[in-house]
DOPA-176802 format. One record per residue: residue number from 0; residue in one letter; x, y, z negated of N, C-alpha, C in turn. Coordinates in pm, whole numbers. Layout:
! residues N
{resi: NUM | resn: A | n_u: X | n_v: Y | n_w: Z | ca_u: X | ca_v: Y | ca_w: Z | c_u: X | c_v: Y | c_w: Z} $
...
***
This chain:
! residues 83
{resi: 0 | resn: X | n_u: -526 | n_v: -206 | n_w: 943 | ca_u: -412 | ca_v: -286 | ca_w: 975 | c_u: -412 | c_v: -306 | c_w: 1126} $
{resi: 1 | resn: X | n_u: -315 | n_v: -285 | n_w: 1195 | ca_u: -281 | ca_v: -292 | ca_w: 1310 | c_u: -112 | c_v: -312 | c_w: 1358} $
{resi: 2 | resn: X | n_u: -148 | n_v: -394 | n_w: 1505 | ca_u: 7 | ca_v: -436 | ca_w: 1552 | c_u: 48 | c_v: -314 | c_w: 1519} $
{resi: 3 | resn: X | n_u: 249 | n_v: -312 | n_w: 1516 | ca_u: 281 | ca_v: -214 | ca_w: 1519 | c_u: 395 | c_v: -213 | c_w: 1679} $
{resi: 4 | resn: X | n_u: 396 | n_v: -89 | n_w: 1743 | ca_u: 436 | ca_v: -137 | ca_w: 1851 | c_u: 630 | c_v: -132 | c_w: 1844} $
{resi: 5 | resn: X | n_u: 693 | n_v: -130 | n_w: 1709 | ca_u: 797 | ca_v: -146 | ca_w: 1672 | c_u: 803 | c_v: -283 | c_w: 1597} $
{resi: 6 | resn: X | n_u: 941 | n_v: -369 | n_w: 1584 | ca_u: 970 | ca_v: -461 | ca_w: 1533 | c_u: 926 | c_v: -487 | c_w: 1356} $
{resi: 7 | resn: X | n_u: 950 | n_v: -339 | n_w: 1315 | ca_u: 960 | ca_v: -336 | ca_w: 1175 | c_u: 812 | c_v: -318 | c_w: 1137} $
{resi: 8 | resn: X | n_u: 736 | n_v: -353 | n_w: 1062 | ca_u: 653 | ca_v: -325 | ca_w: 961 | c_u: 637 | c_v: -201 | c_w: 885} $
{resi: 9 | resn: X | n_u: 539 | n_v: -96 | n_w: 931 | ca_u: 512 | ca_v: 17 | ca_w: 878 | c_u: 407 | c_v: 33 | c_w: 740} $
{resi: 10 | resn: X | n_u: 460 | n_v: 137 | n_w: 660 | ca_u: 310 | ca_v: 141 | ca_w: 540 | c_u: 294 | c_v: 253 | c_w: 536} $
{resi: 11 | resn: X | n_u: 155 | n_v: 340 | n_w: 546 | ca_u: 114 | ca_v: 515 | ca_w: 507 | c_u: 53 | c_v: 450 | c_w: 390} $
{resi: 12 | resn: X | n_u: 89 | n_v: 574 | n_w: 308 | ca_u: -19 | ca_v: 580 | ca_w: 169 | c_u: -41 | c_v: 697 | c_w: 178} $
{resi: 13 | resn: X | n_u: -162 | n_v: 718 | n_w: 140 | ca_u: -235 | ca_v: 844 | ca_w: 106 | c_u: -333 | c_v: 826 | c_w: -34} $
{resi: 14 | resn: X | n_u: -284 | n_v: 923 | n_w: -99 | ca_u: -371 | ca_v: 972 | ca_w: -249 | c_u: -374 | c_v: 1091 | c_w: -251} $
{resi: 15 | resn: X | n_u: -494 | n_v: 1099 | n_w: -218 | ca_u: -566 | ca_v: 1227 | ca_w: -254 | c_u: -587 | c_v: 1256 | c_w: -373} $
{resi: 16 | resn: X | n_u: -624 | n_v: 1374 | n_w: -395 | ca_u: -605 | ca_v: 1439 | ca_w: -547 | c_u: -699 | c_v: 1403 | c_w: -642} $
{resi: 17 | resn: X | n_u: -855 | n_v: 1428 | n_w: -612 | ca_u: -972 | ca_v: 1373 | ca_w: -656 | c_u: -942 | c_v: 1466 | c_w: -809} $
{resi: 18 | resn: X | n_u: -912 | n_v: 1593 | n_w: -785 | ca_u: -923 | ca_v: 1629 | ca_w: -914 | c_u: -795 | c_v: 1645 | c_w: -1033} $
{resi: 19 | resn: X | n_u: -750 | n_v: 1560 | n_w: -967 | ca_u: -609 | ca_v: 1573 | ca_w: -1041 | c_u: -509 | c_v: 1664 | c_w: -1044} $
{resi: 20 | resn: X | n_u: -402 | n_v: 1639 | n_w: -1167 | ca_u: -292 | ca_v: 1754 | ca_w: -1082 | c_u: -194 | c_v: 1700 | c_w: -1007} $
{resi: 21 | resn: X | n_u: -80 | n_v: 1760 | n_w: -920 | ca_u: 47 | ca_v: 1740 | ca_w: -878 | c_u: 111 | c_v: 1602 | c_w: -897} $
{resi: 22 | resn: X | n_u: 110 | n_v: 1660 | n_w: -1092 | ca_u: 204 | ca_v: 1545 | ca_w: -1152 | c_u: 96 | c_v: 1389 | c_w: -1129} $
{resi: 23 | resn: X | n_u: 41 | n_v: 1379 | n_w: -1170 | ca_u: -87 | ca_v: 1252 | ca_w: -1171 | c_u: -37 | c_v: 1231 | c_w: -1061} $
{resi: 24 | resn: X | n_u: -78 | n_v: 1285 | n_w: -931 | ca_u: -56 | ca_v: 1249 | ca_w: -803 | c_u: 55 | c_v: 1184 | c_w: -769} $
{resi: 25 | resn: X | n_u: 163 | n_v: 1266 | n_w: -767 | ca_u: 323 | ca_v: 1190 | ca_w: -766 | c_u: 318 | c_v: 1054 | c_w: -857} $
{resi: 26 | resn: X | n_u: 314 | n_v: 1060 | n_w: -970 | ca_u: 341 | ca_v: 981 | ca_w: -1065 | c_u: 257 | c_v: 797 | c_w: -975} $
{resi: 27 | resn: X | n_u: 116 | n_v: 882 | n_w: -892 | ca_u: 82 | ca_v: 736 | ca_w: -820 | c_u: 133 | c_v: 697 | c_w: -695} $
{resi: 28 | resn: X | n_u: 175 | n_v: 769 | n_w: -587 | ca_u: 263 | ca_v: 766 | ca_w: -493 | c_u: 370 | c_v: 693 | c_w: -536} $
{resi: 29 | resn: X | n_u: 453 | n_v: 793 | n_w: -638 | ca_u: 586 | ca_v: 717 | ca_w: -630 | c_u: 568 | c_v: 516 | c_w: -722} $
{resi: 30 | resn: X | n_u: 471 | n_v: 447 | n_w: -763 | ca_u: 449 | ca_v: 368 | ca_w: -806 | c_u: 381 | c_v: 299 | c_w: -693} $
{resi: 31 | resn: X | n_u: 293 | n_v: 338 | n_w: -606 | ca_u: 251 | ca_v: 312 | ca_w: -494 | c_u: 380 | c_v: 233 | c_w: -377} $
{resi: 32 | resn: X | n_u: 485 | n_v: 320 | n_w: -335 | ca_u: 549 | ca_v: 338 | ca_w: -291 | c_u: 678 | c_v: 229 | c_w: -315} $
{resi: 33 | resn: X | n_u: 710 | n_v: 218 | n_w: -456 | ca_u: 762 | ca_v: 118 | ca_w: -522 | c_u: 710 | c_v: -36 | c_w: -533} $
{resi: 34 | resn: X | n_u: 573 | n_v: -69 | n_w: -547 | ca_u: 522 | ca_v: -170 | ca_w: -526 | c_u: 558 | c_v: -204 | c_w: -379} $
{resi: 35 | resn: X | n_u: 509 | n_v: -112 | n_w: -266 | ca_u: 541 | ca_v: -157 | ca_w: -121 | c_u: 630 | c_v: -187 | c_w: -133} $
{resi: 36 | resn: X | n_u: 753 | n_v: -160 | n_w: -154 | ca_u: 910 | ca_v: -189 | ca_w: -153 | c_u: 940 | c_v: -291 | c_w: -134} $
{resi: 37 | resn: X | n_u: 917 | n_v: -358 | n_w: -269 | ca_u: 949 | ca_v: -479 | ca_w: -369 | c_u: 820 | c_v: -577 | c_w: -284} $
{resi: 38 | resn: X | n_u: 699 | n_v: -555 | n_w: -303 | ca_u: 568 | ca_v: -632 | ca_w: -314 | c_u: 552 | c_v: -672 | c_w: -102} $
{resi: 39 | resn: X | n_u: 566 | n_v: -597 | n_w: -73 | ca_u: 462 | ca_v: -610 | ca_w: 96 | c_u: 583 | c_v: -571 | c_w: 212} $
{resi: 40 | resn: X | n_u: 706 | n_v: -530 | n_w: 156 | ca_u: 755 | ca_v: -462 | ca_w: 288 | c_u: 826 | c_v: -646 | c_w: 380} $
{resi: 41 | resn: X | n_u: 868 | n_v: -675 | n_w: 259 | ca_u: 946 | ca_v: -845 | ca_w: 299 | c_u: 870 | c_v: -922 | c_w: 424} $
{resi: 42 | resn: X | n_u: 697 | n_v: -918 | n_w: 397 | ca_u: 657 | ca_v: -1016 | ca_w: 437 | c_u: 539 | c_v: -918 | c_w: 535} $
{resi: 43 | resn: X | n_u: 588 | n_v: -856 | n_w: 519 | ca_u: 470 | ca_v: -733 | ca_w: 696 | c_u: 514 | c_v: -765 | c_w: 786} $
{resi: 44 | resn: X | n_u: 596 | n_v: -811 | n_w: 853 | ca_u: 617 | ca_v: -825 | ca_w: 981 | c_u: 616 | c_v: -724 | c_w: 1073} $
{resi: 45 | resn: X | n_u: 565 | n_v: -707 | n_w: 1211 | ca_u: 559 | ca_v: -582 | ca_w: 1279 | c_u: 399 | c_v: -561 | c_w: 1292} $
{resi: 46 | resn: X | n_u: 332 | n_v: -519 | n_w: 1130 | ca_u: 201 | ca_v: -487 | ca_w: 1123 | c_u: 225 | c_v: -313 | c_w: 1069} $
{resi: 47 | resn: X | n_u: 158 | n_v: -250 | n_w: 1130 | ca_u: 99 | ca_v: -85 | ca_w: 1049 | c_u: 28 | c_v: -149 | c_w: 948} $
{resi: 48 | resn: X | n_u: -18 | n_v: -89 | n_w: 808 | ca_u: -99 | ca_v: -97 | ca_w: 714 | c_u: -93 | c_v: 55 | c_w: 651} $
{resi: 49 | resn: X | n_u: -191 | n_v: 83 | n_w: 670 | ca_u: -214 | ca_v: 229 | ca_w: 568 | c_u: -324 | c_v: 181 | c_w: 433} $
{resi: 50 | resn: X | n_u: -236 | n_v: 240 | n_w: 303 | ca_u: -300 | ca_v: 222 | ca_w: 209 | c_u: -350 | c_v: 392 | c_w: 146} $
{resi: 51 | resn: X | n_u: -479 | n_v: 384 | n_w: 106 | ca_u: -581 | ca_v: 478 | ca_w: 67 | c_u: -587 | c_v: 494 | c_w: -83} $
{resi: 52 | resn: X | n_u: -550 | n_v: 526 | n_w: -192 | ca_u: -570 | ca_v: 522 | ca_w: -312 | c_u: -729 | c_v: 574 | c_w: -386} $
{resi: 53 | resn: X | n_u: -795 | n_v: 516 | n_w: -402 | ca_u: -910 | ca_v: 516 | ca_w: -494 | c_u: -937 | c_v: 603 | c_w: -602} $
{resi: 54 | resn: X | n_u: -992 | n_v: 670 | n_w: -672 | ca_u: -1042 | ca_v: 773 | ca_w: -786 | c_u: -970 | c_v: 687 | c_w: -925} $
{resi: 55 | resn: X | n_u: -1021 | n_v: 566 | n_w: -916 | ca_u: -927 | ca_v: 468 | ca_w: -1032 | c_u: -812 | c_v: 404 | c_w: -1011} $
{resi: 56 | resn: X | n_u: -692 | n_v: 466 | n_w: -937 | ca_u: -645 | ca_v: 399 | ca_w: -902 | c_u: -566 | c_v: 488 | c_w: -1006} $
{resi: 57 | resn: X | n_u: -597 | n_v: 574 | n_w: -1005 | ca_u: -515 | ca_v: 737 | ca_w: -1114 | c_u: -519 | c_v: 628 | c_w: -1289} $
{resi: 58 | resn: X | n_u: -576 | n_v: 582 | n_w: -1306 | ca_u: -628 | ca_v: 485 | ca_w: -1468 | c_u: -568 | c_v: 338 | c_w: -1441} $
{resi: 59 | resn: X | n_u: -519 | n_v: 332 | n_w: -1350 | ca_u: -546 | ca_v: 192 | ca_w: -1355 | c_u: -328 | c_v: 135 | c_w: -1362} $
{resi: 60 | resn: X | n_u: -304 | n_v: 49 | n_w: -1473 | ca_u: -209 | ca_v: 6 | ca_w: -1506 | c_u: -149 | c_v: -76 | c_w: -1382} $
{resi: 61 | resn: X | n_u: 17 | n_v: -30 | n_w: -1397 | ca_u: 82 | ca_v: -45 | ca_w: -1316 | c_u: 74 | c_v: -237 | c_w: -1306} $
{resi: 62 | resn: X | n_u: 76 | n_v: -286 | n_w: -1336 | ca_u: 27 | ca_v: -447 | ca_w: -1326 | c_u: -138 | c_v: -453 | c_w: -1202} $
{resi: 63 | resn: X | n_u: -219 | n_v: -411 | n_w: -1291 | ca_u: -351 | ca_v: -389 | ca_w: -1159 | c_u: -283 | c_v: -354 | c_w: -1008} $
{resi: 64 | resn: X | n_u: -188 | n_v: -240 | n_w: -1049 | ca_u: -173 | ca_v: -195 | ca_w: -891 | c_u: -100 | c_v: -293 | c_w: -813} $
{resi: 65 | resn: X | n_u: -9 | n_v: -363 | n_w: -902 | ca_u: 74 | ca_v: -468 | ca_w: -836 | c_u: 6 | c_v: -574 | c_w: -746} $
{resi: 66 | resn: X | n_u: -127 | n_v: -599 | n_w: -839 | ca_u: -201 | ca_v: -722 | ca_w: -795 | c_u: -285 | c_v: -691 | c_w: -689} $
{resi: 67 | resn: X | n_u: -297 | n_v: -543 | n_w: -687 | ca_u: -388 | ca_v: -510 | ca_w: -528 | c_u: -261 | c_v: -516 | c_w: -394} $
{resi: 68 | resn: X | n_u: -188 | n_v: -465 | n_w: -484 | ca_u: -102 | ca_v: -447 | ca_w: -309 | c_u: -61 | c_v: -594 | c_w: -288} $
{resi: 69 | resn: X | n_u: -54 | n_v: -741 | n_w: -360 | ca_u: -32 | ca_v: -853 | ca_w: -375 | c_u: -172 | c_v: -903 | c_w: -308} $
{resi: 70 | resn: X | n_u: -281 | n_v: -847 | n_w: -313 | ca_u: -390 | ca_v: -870 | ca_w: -209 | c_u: -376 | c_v: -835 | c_w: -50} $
{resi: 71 | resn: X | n_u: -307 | n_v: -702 | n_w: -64 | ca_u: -335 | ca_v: -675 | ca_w: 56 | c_u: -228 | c_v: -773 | c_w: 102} $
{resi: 72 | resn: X | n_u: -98 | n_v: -786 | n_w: 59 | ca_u: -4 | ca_v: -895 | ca_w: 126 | c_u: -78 | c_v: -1013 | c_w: 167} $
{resi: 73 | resn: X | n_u: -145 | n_v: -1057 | n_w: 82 | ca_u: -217 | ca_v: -1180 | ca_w: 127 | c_u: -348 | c_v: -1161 | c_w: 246} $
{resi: 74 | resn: X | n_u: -390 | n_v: -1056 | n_w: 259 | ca_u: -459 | ca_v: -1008 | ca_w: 384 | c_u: -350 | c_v: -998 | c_w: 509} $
{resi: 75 | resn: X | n_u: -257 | n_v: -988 | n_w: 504 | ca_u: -174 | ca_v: -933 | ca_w: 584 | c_u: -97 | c_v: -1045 | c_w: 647} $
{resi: 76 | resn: X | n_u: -115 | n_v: -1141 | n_w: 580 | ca_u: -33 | ca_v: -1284 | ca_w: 574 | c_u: -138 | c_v: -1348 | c_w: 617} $
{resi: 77 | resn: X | n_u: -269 | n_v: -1365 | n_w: 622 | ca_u: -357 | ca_v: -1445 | ca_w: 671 | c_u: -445 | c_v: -1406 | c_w: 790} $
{resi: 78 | resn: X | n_u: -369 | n_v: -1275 | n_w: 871 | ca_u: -450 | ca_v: -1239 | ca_w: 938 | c_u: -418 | c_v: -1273 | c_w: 1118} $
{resi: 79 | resn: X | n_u: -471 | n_v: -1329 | n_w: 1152 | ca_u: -444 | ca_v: -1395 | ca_w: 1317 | c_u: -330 | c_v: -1272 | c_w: 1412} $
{resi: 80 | resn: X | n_u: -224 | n_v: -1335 | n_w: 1463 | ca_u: -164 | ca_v: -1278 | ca_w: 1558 | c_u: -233 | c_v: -1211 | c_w: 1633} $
{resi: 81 | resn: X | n_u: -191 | n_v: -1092 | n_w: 1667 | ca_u: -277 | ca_v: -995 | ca_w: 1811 | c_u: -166 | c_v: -1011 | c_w: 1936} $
{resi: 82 | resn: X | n_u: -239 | n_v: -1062 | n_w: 2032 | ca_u: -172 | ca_v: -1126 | ca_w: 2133 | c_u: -197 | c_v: -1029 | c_w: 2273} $
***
């Protein structure tokens, strides 16, 4: 997480394959991607955040994923101005 040197609030995701196919992959991106939307883009401010997807992140129900990126908001929300 870092300032961003634009007004708007940026997010990278990256999921790597770890084995998987194509479809798996997409299928977590585009749910990934959708959580940011709705979940973290409102309340980022002008922070970068790149999110990394995990080996279980491929298993893990769309509710779990909600509640991590609902973490990172709350990391993101509690973290001191860079001045």
């Amino acid at each position: 997480m870092s300032a961003s040197p634009v007004r708007a609030g940026r997010v990278g995701i990256v999921v790597p394959m770890y084995g998987r196919n194509a479809v798996a992959r997409n299928r977590l991106k585009r749910r990934l991607r959708e959580l940011v939307r709705v979940e973290l883009l409102a309340t980022l401010g002008a922070s970068d955040v790149l999110i990394r997807a995990r080996p279980d992140a491929y298993r893990a129900a769309f509710l779990a994923l909600r509640d991590d990126i609902r973490a990172i908001e709350r990391r993101v929300a509690n973290r001191p101005a860079i001045t």
